[in-house]
MIMI-781018 format. One record per residue: residue in one letter; x, y, z of N, C-alpha, C in turn. Coordinates in steps of 0.001 Angstrom, whole numbers, plus 500000, padded with zeros to 6 digits. Layout:
N
AXYZXYZXYZ...
***
This chain:
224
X512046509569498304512710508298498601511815507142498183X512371506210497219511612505006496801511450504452497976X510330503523498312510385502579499206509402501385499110X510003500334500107508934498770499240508514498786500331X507286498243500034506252497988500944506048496263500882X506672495830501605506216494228501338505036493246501697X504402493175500987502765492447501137503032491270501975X502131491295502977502497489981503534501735488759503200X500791489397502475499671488423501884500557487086500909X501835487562500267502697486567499959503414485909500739X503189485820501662504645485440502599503847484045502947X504947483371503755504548482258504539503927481930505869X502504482002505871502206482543506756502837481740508375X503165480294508132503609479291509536505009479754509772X505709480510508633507249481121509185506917482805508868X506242483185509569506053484996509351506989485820509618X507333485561510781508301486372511705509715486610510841X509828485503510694510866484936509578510754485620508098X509901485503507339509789486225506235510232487784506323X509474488534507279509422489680507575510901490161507605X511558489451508749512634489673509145513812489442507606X513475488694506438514568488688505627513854489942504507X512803490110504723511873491455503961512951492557504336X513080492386506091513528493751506040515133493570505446X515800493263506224517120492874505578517677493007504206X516180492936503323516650493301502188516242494308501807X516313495436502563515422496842502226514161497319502332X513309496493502504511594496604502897511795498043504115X511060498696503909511005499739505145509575499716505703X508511499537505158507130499442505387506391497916505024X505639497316506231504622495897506029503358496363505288X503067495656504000501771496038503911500770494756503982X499842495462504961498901494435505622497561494149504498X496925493768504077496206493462503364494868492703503891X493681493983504471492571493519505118491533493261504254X490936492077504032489923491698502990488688491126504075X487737491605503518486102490754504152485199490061503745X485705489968502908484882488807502259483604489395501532X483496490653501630481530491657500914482623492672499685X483431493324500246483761494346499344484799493602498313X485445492712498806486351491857497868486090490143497935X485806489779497215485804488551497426486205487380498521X488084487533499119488379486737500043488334487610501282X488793486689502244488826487386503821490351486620503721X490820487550504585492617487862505226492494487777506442X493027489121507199493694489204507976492275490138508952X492914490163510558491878491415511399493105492019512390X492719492264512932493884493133514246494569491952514862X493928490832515183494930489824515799495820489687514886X495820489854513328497000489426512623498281490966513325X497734491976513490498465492897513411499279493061514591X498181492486515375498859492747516945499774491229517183X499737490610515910500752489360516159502254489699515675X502186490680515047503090491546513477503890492020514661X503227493067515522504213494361516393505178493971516514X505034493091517788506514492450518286507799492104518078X507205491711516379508469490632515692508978492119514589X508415492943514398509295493988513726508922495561514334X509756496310514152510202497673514001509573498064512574X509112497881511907508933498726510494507177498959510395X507113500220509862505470500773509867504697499663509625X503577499269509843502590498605509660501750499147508713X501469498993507320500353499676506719499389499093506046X498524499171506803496852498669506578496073498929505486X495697498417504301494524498225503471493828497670503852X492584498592503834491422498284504207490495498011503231X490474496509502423489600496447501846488298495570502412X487505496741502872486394496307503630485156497133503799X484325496960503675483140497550503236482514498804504275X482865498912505764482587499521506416484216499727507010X484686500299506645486353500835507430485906501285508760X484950502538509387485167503458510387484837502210511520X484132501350511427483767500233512132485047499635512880X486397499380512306487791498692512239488582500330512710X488708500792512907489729501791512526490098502514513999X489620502167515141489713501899516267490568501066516840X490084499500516361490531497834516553492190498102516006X492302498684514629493480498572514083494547499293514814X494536500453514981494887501154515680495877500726517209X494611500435517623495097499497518804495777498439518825X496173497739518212496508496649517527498154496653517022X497927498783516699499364498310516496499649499009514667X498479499329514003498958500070512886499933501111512841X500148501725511549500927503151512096500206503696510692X499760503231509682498952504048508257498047502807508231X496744503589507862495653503374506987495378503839505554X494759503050505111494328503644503575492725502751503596X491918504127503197490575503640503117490550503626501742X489380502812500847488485502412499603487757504349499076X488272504535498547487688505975498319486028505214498089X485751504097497669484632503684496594483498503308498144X484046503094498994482723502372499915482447503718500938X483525504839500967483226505446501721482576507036501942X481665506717502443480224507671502329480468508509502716X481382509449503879481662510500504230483483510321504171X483982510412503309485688510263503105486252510908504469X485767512325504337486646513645505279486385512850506734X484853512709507076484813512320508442485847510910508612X486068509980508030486642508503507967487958508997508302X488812510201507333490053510467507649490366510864508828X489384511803509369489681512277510639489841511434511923X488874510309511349489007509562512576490246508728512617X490956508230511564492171507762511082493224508618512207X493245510055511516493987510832512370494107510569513534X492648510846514044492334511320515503492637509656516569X492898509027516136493989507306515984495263507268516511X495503508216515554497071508498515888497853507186514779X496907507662513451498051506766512313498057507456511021X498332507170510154498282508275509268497544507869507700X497071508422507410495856508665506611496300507876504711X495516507441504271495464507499502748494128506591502220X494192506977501349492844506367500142493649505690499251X492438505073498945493108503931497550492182504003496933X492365504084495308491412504310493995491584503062493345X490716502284493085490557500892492054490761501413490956X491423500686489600491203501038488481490036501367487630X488890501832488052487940502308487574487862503546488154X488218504118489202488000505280490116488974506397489646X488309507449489247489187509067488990489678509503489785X491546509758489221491975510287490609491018511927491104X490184512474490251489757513747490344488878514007491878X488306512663492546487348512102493219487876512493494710X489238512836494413489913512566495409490826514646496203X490446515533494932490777516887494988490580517078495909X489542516992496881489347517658498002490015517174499195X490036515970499483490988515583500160492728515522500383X493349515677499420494895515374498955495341516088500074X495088517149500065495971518106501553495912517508502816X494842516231502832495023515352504133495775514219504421X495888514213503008496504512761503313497915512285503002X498357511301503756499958510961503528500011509992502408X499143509561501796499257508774500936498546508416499571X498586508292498687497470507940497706497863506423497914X496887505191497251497278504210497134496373503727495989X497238503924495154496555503812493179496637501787492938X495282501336492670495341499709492748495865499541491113X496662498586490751496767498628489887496769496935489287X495768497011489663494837495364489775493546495833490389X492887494577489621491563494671490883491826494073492050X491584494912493258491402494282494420491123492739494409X491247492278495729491053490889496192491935489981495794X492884489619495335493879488329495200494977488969494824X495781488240495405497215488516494824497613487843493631X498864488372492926499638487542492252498933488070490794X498146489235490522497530489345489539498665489995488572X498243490511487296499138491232485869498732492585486252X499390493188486224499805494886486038498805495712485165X497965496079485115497485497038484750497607498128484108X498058498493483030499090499912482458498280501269482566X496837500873482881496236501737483080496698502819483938X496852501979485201497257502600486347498528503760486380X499412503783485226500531504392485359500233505990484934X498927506313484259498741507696483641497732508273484918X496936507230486162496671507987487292498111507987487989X498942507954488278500044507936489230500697509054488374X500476509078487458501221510299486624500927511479486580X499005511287486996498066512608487224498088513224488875X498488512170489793498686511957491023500157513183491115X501267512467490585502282513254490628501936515047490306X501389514935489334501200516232488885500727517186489622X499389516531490542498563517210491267499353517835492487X500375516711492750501105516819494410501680518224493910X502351518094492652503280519417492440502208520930492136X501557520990491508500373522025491371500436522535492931X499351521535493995498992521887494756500054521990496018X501349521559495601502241522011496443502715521300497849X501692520070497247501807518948498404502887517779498889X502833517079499317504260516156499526503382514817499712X501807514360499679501660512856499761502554511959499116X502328511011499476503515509716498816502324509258497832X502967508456497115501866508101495788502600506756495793X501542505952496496501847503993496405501201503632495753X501693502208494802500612501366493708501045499828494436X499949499191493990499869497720494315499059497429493652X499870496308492827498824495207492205499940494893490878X500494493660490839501289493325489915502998493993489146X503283494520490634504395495377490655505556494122490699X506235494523490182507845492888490336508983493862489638X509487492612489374511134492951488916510769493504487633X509428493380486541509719493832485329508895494863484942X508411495368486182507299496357485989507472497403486866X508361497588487944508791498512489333509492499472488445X510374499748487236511025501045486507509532501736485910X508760501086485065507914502226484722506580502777485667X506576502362486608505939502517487809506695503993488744X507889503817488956508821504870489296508970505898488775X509071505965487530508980506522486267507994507963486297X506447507122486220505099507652486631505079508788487590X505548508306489112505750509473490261505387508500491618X505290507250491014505263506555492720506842506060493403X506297506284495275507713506233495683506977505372496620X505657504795496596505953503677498288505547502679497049X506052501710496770505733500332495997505293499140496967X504422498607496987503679497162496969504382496501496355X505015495102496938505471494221496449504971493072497288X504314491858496959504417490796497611504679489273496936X504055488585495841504665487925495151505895487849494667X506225489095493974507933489263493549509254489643495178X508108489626496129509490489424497057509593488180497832X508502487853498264508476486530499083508817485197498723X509211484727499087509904483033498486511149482409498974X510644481317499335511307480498500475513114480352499758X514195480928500708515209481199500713515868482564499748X514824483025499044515104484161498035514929485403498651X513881485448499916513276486867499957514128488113499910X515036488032501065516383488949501243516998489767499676X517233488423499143517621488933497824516344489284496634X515557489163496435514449489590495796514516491022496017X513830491400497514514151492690497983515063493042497287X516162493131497440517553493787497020517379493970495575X517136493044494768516994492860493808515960494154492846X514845493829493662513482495074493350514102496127493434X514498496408494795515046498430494685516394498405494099X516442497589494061518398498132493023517319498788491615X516622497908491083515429498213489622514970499811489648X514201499793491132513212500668492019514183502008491501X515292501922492318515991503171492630517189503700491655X517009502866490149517846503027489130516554503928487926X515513503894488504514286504864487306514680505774487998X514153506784487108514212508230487140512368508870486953X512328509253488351511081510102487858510566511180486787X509712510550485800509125511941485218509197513087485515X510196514114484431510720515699485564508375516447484856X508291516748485806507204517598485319507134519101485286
***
């Protein structure tokens, strides 16, 4: 099942509740939260008060990027707060397996994210844990960046692997995904999409949404 993940890092942040709410309306099934610190990526975002401000005003998963230099530090806070998925930095983190477990042992559900420099190969030992890959297809830290084409032959190696090894992770990309780039993205083997620039915008959002997965859910995955 395709599904959008709507960045909130685009939205407005003085009408949130509001954004969210026409996100979902137009098909959004999952929030994606976008945690920056200012060491591992350039800007600082959001912390658990953003998240535990989020709960209330929606019903739809909460899912946390953690771009932050020490995750196991946060992954407690988030939790509590109100996540329901994490995705750690495969790149900052020094013991992956122990980080996931503690994710688990949370009670949210697990994924890594590979920067466009990072092999999905890095990641073999883990896949049977996790619910998610999350392939960047930008460099981290700002929104609103260009698409990356790189990214579409790891999501393609991603797909492959799930089927080999017999697995079912979801395979999400973020980073310059929209209306003219979400078919060959689909295409590849991803089904949770990042969207936040191409959905958010004052009186459009509802329809943007709509707009994206009508695109989203008219590709046809690569038969492998």
């Amino acid at each position: 099942m395709i599904e959008l993940a709507a960045s909130i890092l685009a939205s407005d942040f003085a009408h949130l509740a509001d954004d969210v709410a026409a996100a979902e309306r137009g098909g959004a099934t999952i929030l994606h939260v976008d945690i920056m610190d200012g060491h591992f990526v350039p800007n600082i975002t959001f912390g658990p008060p953003m998240v535990k401000a989020l709960r209330p005003v929606t019903k739809l998963p909460l899912d946390c990027h953690m771009m932050v230099e020490n995750p196991d530090a946060f992954i407690a806070d988030f939790a509590e707060a109100g996540a329901d998925l994490m995705s750690v930095h495969q790149e900052v983190c020094r013991h992956l397996h122990r980080t996931l477990q503690q994710i688990v042992h949370h009670g949210m559900l697990p994924g890594v994210v590979l920067n466009p420099a990072t092999p999905v190969d890095t990641l073999i030992e883990v896949l049977p844990m996790l619910h998610y890959v999350l392939v960047m297809s930008v460099n981290p830290g700002f929104g609103g960046q260009k698409f990356l084409p790189l990214a579409l032959d790891k999501i393609a190696h991603l797909a492959e692997l799930r089927e080999e090894m017999g697995l079912n992770f979801r395979i999400e990309v973020d980073g310059g995904v929209a209306h003219d780039t979400v078919a060959q993205v689909v295409e590849a083997g991803a089904d949770m999409l990042v969207a936040g620039s191409a959905i958010f915008a004052p009186g459009k959002t509802e329809q943007n949404a709509k707009d994206f997965l009508k695109l989203a859910r008219a590709a046809t995955p690569a038969q492998l």
